[in-house]
C-alpha positions as CSV (number, residue, x, y, z in Angstrom):
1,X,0.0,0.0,0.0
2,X,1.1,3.6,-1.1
3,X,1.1,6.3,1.3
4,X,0.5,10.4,0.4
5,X,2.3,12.7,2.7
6,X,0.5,15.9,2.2
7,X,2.2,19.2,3.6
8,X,-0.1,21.0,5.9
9,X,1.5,24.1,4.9
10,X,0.4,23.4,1.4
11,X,-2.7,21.8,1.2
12,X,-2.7,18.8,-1.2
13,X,0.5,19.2,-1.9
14,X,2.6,15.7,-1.9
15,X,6.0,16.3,-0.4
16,X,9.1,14.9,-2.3
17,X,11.6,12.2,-0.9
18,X,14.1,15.3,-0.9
19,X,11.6,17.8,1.0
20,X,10.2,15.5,3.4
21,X,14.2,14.1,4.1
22,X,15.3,17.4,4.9
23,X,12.3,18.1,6.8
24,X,12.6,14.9,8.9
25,X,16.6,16.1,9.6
26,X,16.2,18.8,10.5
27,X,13.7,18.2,13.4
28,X,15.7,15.2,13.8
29,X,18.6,17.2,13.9
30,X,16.7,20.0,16.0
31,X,15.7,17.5,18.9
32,X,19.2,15.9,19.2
33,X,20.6,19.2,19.8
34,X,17.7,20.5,22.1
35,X,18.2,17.0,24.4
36,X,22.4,17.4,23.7
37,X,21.6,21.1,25.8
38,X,19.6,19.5,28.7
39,X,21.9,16.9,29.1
40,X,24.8,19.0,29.6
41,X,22.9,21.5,31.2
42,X,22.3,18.3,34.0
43,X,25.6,17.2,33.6
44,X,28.1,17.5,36.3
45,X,31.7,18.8,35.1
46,X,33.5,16.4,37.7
47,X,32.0,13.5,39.3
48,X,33.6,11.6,42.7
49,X,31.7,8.8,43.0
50,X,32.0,4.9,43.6
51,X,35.6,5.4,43.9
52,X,36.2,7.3,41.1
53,X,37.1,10.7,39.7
54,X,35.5,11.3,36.8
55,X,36.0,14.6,34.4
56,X,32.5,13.9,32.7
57,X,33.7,15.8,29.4
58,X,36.0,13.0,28.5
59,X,32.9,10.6,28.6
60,X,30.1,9.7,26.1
61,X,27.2,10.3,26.4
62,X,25.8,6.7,26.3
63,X,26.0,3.2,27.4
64,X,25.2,0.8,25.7
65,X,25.1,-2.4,27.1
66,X,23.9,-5.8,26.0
67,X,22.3,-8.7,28.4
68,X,19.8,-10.8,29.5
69,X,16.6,-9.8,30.0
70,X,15.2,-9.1,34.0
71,X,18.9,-9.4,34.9
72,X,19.4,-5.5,36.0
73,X,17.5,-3.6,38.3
74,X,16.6,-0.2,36.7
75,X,17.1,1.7,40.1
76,X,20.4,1.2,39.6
77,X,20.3,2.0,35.9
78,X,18.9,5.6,36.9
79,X,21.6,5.8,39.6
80,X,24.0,5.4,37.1
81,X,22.6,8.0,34.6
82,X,21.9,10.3,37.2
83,X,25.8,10.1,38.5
84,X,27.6,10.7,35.5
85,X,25.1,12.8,33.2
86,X,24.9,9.8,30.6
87,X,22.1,7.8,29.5
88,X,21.8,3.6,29.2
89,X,20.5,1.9,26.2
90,X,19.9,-1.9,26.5
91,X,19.3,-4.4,23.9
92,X,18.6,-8.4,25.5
93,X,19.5,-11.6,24.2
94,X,17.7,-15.0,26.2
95,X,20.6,-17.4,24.8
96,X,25.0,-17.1,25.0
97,X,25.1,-18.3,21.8
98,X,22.8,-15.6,20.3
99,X,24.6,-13.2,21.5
100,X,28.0,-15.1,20.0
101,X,27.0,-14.9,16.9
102,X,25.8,-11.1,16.9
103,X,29.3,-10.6,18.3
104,X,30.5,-12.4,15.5
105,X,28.2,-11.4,12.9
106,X,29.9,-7.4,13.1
107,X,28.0,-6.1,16.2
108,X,31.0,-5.7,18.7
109,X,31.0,-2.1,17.7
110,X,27.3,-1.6,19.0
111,X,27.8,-2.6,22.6
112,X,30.2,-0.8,25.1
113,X,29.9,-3.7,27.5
114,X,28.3,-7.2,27.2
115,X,27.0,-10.0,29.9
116,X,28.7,-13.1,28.6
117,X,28.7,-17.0,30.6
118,X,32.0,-17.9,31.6
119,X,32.3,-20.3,28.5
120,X,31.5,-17.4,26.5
121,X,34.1,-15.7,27.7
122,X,36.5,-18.0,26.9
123,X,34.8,-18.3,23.6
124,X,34.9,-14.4,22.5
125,X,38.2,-14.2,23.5
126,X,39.6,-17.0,22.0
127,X,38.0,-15.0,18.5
128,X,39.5,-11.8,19.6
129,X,36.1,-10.2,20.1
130,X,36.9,-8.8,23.4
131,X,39.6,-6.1,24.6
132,X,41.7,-6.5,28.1
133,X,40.4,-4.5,30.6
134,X,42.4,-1.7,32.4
135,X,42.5,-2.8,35.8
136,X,43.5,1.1,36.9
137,X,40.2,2.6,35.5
138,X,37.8,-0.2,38.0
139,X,39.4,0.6,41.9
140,X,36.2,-1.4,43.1
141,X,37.5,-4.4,41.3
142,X,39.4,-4.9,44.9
143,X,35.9,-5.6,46.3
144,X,36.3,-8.7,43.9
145,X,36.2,-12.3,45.4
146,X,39.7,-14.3,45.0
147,X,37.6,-17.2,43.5
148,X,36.5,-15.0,40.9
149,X,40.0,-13.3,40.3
150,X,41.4,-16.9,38.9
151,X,38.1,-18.3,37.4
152,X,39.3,-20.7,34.7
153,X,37.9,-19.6,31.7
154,X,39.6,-15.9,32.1
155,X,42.2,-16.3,35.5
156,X,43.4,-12.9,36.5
157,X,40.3,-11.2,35.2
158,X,42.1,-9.8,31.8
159,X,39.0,-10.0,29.4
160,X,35.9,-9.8,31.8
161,X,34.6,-9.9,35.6
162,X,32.1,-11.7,37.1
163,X,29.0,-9.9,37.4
164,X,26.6,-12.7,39.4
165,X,27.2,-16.5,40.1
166,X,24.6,-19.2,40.8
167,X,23.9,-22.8,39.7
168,X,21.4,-24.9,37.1
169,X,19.1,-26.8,38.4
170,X,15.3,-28.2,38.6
171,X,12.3,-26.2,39.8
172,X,9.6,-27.8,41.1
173,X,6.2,-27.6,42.8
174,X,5.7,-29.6,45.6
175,X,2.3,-28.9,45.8
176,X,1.1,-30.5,42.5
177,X,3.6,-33.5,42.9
178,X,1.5,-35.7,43.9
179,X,3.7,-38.2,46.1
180,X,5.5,-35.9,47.8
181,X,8.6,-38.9,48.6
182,X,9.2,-38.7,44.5
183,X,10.9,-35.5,45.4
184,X,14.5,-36.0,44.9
185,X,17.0,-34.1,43.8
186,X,17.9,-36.1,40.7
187,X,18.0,-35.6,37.1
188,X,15.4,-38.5,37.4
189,X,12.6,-36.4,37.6
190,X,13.6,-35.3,33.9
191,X,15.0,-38.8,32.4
192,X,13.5,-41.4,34.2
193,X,9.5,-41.8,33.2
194,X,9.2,-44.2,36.4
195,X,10.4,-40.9,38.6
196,X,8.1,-38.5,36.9
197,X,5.7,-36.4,39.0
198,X,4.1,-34.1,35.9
199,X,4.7,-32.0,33.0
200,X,8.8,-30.7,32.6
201,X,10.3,-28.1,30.7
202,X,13.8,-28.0,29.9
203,X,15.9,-24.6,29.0
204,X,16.3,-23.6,25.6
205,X,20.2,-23.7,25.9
206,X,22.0,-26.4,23.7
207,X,25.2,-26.8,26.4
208,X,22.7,-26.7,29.4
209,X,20.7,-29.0,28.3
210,X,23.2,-31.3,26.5
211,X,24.7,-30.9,29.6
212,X,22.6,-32.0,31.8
213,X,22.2,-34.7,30.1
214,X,25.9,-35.8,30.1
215,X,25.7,-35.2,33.6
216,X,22.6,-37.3,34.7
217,X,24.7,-40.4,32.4
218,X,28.3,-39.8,34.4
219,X,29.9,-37.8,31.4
220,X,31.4,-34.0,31.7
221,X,29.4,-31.0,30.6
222,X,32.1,-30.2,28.7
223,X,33.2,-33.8,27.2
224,X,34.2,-34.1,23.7
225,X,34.1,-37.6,22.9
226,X,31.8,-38.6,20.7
227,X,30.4,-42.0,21.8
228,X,29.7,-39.9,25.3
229,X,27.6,-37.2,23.3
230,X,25.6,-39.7,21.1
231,X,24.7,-41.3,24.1
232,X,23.2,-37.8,25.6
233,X,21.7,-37.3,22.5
234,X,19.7,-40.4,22.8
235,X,18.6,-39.8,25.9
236,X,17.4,-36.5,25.5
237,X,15.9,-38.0,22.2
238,X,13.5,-40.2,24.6
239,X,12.9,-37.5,26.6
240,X,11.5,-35.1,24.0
241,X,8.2,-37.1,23.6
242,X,7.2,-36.6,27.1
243,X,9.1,-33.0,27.1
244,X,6.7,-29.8,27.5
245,X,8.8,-27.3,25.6
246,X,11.9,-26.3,25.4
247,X,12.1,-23.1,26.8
248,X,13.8,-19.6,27.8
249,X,14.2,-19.1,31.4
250,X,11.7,-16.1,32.0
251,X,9.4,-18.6,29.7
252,X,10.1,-21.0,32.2
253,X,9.7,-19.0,35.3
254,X,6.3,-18.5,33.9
255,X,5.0,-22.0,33.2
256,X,6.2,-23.0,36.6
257,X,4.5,-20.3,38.3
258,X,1.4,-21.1,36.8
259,X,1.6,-24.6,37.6
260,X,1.8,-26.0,33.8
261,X,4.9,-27.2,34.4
262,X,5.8,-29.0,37.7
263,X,9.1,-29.1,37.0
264,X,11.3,-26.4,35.8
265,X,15.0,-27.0,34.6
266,X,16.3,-23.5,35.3
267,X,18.6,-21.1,37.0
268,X,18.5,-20.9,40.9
269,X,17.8,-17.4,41.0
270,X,14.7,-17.5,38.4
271,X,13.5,-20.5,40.4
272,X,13.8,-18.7,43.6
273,X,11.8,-15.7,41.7
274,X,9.1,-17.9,41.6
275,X,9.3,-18.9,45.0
276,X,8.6,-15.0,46.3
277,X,5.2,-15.4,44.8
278,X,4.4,-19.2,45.3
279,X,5.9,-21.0,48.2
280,X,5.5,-24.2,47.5
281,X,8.2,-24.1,44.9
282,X,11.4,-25.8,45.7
283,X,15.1,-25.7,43.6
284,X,16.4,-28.9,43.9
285,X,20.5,-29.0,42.6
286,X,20.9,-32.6,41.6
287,X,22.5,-34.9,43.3
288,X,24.7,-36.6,40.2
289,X,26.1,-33.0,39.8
290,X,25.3,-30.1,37.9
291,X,26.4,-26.1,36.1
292,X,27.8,-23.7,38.7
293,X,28.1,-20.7,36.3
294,X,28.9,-17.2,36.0
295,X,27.8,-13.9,34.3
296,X,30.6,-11.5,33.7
297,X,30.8,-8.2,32.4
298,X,33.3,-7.7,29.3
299,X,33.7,-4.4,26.9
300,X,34.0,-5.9,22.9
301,X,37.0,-4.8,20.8
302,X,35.5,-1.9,18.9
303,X,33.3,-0.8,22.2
304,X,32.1,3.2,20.9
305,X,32.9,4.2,24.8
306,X,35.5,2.0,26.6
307,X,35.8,4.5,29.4
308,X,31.9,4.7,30.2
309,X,32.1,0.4,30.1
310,X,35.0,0.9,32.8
311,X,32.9,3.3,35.1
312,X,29.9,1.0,34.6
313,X,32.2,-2.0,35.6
314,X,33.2,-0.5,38.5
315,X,29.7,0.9,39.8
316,X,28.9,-3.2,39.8
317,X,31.6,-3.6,41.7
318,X,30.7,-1.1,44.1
319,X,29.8,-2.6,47.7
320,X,26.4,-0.7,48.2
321,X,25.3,-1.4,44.2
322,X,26.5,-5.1,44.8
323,X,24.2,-6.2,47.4
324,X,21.1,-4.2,45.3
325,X,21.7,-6.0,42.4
326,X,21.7,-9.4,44.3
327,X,18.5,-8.6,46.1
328,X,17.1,-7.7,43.2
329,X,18.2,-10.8,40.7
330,X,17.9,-13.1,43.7
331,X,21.5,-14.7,42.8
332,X,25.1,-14.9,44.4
333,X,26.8,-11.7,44.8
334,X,30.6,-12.3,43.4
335,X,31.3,-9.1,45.8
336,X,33.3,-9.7,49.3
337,X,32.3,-6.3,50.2
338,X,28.9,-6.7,49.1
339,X,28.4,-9.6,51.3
340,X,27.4,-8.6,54.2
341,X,25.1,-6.1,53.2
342,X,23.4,-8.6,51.5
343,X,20.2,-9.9,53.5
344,X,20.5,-12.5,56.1
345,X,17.9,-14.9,54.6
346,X,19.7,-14.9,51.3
347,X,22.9,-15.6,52.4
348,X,21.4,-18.2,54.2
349,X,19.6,-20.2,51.4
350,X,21.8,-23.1,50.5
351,X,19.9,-22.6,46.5
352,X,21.9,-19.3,46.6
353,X,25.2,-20.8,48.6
354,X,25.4,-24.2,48.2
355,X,27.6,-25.6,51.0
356,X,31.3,-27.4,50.1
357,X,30.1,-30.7,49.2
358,X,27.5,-29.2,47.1
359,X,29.7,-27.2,45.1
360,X,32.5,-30.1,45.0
361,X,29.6,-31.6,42.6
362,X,29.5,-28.8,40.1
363,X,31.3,-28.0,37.2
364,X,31.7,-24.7,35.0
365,X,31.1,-24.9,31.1
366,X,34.0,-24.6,29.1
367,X,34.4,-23.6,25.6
368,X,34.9,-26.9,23.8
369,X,36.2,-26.1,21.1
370,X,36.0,-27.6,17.4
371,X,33.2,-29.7,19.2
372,X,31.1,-26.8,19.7
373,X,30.1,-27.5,16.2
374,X,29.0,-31.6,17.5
375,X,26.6,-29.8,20.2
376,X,24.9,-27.5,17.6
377,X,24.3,-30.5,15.3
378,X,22.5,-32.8,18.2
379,X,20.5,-29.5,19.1
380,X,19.5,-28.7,15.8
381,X,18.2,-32.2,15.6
382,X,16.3,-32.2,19.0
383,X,14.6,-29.2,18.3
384,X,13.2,-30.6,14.7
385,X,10.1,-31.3,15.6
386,X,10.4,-30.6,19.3
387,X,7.7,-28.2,21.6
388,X,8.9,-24.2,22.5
């Protein structure tokens, strides 16, 4: 369909590509200045804040920043704007590997800073998408825990640093379980039909998934041999008959909550989302093992404001911001000097701090590699035909 622009000005007059181009810059151009004013205006010349001090002329004048969705609270966002003058623009991603391949695909000069898993870390880096960070522009990265200094898929923090920590796991409603004694903590209730107790989901996530797998059968999460993977894709092959959907983890969050799903593979902290609105949901972390992961913060090679990434960095790191942002996510604060301000009851919920011989079970993902490409073939063939 054809549309007539008619200038009010001239009354049934249709404006020319030219006419209404120039028109449209320069209102375009008009408004950018006007808000370019008002910003400065509001813009402090020198800011001394977090640990920092900032000259706010050498900065940009936006952020842009690239994560998952319901993963930062937008207090904190507005705190951030309203400390240096700038403004935050956020586009989301729900899986690592879509974000990889926008990385990949030219878009590391969109982003100033990115939330990549610690495989993905390892993964970006090894393809010389990310740039080292200056450890002299982010004083809060003191505040740092020493686990999370030597993290193996980036040890000494030289391309990224950990933004939250938590664990995989299952999600469950103990309310429409039925037999409440079928309620272990086993990847059972998602492989073995006899230990069933209702409708499952799984997360749309080939190395979670594939992982968990692996896992439930003995295997690595990160194992490259092949007879190991054929035999996880055949068991997650059963499994997809009796499977709900494959889904994201907000999708899951929601099919949990409403009780169409009674149990939830997912992350602890969306689990324990749930949980705030309906108590009778449990995380269970698996007994045979499972993901401890992390979310880190990294700036791309190409990033439009490096400086802005590094103050942003460092406001994370701040002790204060650290403890909001776990209260808010409902995950494990990587902060030492957050930790304490953090509330009592969360530091106390083994889902959000498993104890030693909980963690002694779980393993980080790795990047594996040239079989990478074996883990995208068996999920390309799971989700043929597959629900979600």
């Amino acid at each position: 369909m054809r549309l007539r622009l008619v200038d009010r000005g001239l009354p049934g007059r249709v404006l020319s590509m030219r006419a209404r181009g120039l028109r449209l810059f320069v209102g375009t151009a008009l408004a950018a200045a006007l808000a370019a004013c008002a910003q400065d205006a509001a813009r402090p010349a020198v800011v001394d804040a977090y640990g920092t001090h900032v000259e706010t002329a050498d900065l940009g004048r936006t952020l842009h920043l690239f994560i998952w969705p319901d993963y930062l609270d937008r207090t904190l966002v507005r705190e951030f704007e309203g400390a240096y003058g700038v403004s935050v623009s956020i586009d989301y991603y729900d899986t690592n590997e879509a974000m990889i391949a926008k990385l990949q695909a030219g878009g590391t000069g969109q982003y100033d800073l990115v939330v990549a898993s610690d495989y993905a870390v390892e993964v970006l880096a090894g393809a010389q998408l990310l740039q080292p960070l200056d450890h002299a522009a982010i004083p809060n990265l003191k505040n740092l825990a020493a686990r999370f200094r030597e993290a193996p898929y980036d040890p000494g923090n030289v391309y990224s640093v950990t933004y939250q920590w938590g664990t995989s796991g299952l999600g469950v409603r103990a309310d429409l379980a039925g037999d409440s004694t079928k309620l272990i903590p086993s990847w059972k209730l998602v492989f073995d039909p006899a230990a069933s107790v209702g409708p499952f989901t799984m997360l749309n996530d080939p190395r979670e998934t594939i992982g968990a797998a692996l896992i439930y059968l003995g295997h690595s999460a990160n194992t490259t041999d092949e007879g190991e993977l054929a035999e996880a894709e055949r068991l997650l092959m059963a499994q997809r008959g009796r499977l709900l959907t494959y889904s994201p983890f907000a999708t899951s969050r929601d099919l949990l909550a409403s009780g169409d799903a009674v149990v939830a593979h997912n992350y602890s902290g969306d689990v324990l989302m749930v949980a705030d609105e309906v108590p009778a949901v449990r995380y269970l972390i698996p007994r045979e093992g499972s993901i401890v992961w992390t979310d880190n913060l990294a700036i791309p090679k190409g990033a439009p404001d490096r400086r802005l990434a590094e103050l942003f960095i460092n406001f994370i790191l701040d002790a204060q911001v650290g403890a909001r942002l776990s209260g808010f996510t409902h995950y494990a604060t990587p902060n030492d000097a957050s930790l304490p301000l953090v509330s009592a009851e969360l530091r106390a919920d083994p889902a959000v701090y498993p104890d030693s011989a909980v963690m002694a079970r779980l393993e980080f993902l790795r990047d594996v590699g040239e079989a990478r490409a074996a883990y995208d073939r068996i999920w390309t063939r799971l989700r043929a035909g597959a629900g979600g």
